[in-house]
C-alpha positions as CSV (number, residue, x, y, z in Angstrom):
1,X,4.8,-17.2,-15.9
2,X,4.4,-20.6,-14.4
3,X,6.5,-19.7,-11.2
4,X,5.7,-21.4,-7.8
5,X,6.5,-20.1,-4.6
6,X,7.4,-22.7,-1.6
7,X,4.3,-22.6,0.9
8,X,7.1,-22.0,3.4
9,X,7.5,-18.4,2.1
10,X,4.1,-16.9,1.9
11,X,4.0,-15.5,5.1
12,X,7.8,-13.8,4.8
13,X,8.2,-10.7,3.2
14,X,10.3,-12.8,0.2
15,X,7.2,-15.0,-0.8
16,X,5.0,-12.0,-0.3
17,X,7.7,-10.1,-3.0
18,X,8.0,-13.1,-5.2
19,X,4.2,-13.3,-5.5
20,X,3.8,-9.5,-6.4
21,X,6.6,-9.5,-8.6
22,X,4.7,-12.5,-10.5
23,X,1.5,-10.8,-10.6
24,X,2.5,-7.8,-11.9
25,X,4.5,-9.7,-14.7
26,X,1.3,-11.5,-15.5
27,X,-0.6,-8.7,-15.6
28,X,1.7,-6.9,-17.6
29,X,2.1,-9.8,-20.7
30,X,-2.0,-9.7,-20.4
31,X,-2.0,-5.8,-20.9
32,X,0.8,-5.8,-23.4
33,X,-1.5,-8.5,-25.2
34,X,-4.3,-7.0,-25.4
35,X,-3.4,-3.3,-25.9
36,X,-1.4,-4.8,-29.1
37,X,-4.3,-6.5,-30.3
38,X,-5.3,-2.9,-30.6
39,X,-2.1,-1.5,-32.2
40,X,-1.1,0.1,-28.6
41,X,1.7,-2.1,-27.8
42,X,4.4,1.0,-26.7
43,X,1.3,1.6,-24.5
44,X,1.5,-1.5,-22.9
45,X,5.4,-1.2,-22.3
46,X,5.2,2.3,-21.1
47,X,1.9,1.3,-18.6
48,X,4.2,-1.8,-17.3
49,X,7.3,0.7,-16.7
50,X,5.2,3.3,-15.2
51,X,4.3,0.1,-12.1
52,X,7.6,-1.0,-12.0
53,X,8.8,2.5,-11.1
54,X,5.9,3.2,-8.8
55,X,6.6,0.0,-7.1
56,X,10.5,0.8,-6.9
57,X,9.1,4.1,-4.5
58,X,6.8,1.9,-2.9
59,X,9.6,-0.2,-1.7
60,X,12.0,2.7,-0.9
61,X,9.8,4.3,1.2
62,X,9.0,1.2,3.1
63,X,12.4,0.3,3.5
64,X,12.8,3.8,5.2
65,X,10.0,2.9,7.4
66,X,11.8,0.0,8.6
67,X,15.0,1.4,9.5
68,X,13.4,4.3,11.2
69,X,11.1,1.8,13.1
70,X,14.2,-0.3,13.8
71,X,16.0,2.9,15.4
72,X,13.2,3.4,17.9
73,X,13.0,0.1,19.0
């Protein structure tokens, strides 16, 4: 949880990856917290795998938009 990216790579697409792969990790451990604290905690797993999917076809799709873009150019 207490990973720090280099202020190098904030502007490049691996910082910008690093950092959203970070907060959704935090975000998740919070969730998973507190939905347990509430006897919910397969909740919290299934709510973390449903992003992690949705972000898989979030980056799929924008990879496709980059090689398309790259063939035009």
């Amino acid at each position: 949880m207490h990973y720090s990216v280099n202020i190098d790579q904030r502007g490049r697409a691996d910082g910008g990856l690093q950092m959203f792969s970070t907060l959704v990790q935090s975000v998740s451990y919070v969730a998973i917290a507190f939905l347990s604290h509430f006897g919910l905690t397969q909740l919290g797993f299934m709510l973390a795998a449903m992003v992690m999917v949705a972000a898989v076809f979030m980056m799929v799709r924008l990879n496709g938009r980059m090689k398309l873009s790259a063939v035009l150019a």
